[in-house]
N, C-alpha and C positions, 0 to 999 in steps of 0.2 A: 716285394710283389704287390702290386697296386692294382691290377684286373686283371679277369679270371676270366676266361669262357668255358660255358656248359653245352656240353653238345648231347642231346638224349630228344627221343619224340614220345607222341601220345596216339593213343587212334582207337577207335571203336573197336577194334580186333588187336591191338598192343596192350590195350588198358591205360592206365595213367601212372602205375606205379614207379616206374622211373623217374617220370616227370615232380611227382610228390615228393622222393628222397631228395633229388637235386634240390629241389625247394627249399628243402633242410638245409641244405649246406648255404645254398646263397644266402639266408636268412642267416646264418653265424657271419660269411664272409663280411657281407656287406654290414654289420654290427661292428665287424673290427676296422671297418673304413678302406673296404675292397668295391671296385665295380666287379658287379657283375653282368657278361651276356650270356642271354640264350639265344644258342642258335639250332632251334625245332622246327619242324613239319608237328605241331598239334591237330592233325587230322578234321581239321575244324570243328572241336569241341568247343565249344564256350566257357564250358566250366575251367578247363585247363589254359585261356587265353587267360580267364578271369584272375588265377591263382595268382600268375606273373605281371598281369597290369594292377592288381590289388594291392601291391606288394612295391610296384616303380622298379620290376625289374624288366631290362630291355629283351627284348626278344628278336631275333631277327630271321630270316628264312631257312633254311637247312641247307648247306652248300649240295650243289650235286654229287662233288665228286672230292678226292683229297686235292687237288687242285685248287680249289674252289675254298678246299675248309681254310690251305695255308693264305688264300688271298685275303679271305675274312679274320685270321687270325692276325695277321700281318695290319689291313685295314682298321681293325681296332686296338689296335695294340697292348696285343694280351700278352701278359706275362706267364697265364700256364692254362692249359684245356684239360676239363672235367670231361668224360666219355661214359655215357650209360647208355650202352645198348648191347642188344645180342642180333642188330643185324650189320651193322655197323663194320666194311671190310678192314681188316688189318692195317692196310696200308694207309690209311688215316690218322693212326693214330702214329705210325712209321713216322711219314709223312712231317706232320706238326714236329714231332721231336728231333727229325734233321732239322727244322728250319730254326733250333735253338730255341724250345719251349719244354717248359716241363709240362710231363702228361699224367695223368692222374685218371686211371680205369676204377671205374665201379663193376663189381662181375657179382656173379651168383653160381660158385663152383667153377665153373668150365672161362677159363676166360678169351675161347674163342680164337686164340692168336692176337689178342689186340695187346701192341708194346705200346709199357708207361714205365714210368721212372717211382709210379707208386700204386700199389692195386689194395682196394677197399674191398671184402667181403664180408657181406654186416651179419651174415647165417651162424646160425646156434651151429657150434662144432666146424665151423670154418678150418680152411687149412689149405693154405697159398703153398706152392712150391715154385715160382716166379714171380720175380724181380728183384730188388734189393731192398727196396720198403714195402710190408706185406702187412696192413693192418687186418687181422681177422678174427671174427666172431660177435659174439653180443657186446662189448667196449664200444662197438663202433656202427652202432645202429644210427640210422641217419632221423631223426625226427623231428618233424615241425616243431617252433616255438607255441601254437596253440594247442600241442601236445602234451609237454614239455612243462610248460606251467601249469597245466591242469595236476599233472604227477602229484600222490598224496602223502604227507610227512610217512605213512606207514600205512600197510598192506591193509585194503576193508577188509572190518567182520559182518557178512551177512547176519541179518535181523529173519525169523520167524514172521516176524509180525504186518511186512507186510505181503502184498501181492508182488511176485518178481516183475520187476521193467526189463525187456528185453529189449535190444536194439540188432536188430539184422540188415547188415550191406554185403557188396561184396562191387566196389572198386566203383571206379565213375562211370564206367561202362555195361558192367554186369553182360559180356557181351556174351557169354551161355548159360543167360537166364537162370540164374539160379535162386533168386528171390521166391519166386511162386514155389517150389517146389522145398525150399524151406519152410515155407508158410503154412504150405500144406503140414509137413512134417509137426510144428508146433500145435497146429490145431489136431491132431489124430493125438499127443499127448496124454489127450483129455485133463489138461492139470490148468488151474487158473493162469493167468500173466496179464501184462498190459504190454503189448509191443510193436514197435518203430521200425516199422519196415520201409528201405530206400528204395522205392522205384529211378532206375535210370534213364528209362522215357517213359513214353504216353500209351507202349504197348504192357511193357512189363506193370503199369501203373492196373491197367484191367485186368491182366490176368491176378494179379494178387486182389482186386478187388472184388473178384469173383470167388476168390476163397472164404468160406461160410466158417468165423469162429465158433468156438463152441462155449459152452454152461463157463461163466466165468472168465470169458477169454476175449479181449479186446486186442485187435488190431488196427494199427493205423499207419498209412500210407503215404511218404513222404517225396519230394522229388531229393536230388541231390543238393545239397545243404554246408554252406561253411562252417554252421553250429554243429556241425558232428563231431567232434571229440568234448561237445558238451554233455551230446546227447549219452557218449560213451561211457564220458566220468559220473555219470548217474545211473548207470546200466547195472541190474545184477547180474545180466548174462548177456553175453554178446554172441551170436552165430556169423564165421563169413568164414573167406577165404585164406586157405594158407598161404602168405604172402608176404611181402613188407608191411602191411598195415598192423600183421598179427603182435611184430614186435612196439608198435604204439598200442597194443593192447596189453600186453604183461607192462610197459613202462608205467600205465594208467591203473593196474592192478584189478584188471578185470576177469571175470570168471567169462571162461572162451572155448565154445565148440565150432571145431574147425572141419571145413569139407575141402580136399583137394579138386581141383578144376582141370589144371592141364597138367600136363606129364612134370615138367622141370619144378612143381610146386611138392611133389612127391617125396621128395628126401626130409625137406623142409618138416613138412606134414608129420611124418613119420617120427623124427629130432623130438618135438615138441612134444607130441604126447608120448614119447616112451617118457623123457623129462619128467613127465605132469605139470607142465604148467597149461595144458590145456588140454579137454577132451577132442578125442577126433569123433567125428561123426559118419567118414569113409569119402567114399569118391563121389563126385556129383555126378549124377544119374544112374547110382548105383545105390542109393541110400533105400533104406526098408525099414523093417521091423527091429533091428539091430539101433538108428540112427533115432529111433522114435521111443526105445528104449532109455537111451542113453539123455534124450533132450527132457525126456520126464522125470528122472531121476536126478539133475540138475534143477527143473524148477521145483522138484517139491523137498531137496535136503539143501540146504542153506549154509549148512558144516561142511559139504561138498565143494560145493563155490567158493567157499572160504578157504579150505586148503589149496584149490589151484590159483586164486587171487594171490595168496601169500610166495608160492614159488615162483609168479610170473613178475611180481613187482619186484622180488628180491634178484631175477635174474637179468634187467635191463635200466640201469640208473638215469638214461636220458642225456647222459652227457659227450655221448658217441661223437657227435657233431662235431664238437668241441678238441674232440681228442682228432678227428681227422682234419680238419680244419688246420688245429697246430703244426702236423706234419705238413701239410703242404704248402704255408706259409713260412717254415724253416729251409723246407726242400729250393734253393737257387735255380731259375731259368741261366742251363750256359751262355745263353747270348750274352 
């Protein structure tokens, strides 16, 4: 198997998370001496154009139709197509595997009706009951190489001593706002920090800048940034979304309060912190007194942070990529 196409999009109201895990894997493939293409609709983000021209990986337009995907599959002559999406009709991925390709779905639970010859679910407690190759759970967590190496020989121990760094995002798009209303959250704590908040535009960038820190409490306001999993690996406490990013958060061995966003993020959410590898902090736009509890009692006990740092790096070794990558480089296109 010598090329590979990815077919997944991005967009202001999608997010990027798809786009980011696939990223992961072309980054193994093309290490083992694979092309790879994408073929996305990136909703014209820049950042997610940037990810794939950063990288010399090709990208090309989103077919319209299954039609379309087997002409471009055919046209480049792909030995097998990666699939990540949840809008993505069934017949596409049908479609591609008559025409003698192996198909390879990324899902998150429900996999929608879309046939592959291999399905990836990378969720804590995963559990396929379709197709014949079923990689699932955390083994197979897809994560960046600038992830990846950052990962620490062993799980931090929080220090006393100093002021906690906090870093809060929540996805390239943030597209229901949930930065300011964390921000808020950290400042009602009343407890010292120093924290890196991502604005995802130039709206969200004012309303966090209109949040008034308090005695001891520095915040600062960042656009979106490729040094973010540096920012990460220095973080004592990280606040964002339940999500794929969450699992490049235990790989990194970070202490992590998590808010659910949309519905499908909900199981996830739930997984983690019954686990403990991470506090929840509830549903976003639902968070209170409960949420401001829980963020204060993280930046002022250190032994806290440390116990969920220790179960979150011990439950995601980083080498997910790796292990999915193998099977689909073993798995033969019939053609």
């Amino acid at each position: 198997m010598t090329s590979v196409g990815i077919r997944c999009d991005a967009g202001p109201r999608t997010g990027v998370g798809h786009l980011v895990r696939c990223v992961a894997l072309a980054e193994e493939l093309t290490a083992r001496g694979v092309d790879v293409h994408f073929l996305s609709d990136l909703g014209g983000l820049e950042w997610a154009a940037a990810q794939l021209d950063r990288r010399g990986l090709p990208w090309h337009p989103a077919p319209y139709d299954e039609v379309g995907l087997v002409a471009a599959v055919e046209r480049l002559n792909l030995d097998a197509l990666v699939v990540d999406s949840y809008t993505l009709p069934p017949s596409h991925g049908r479609a591609v595997r008559d025409a003698g390709r192996t198909v390879l779905a990324i899902v998150d639970g429900d996999p929608r009706g879309q046939e592959a010859d291999i399905y990836v679910d990378q969720n804590l407690d995963a559990a396929l009951d379709v197709g014949d190759v079923r990689l699932a759970g955390l083994d197979y967590a897809l994560l960046r190489a600038s992830v990846r190496r950052l990962r620490p020989s062993s799980a931090p121990v929080h220090s006393p001593a100093r002021t906690p760094k906090v870093v809060a995002f929540f996805g390239g798009t943030d597209a229901y706002r949930a930065a300011p209303q964390v921000a808020r959250l950290l400042a009602w704590t009343a407890a010292p920090f120093d924290a890196t908040v991502v604005a995802a535009d130039d709206g969200l960038r004012t309303e966090l800048l209109a949040v008034p820190p308090g005695e001891g409490q520095a915040l600062h306001v960042i656009e979106p940034t490729d040094r973010l999993p540096e920012l990460l690996a220095d973080a004592d406490l990280v606040v964002s979304a339940s999500g794929t990013s969450t699992w490049e958060l235990l790989c990194l061995g970070r202490a992590a309060a998590l808010v659910w966003v949309v519905d499908n993020q909900a199981r996830g959410y739930e997984r983690t912190v019954a686990r403990g590898y991470a506090a929840g902090l509830g549903r976003l736009g639902e968070l209170g007194g409960e949420a401001v509890t829980t963020l204060r009692r993280l930046l002022l006990n250190p032994g806290e942070r440390t116990a969920l740092a220790v179960r979150g790096w011990a439950a995601v070794d980083g080498r997910g990529v790796e292990r999915v990558a193998d099977s689909l480089l073993r798995e033969r296109s019939p053609r």
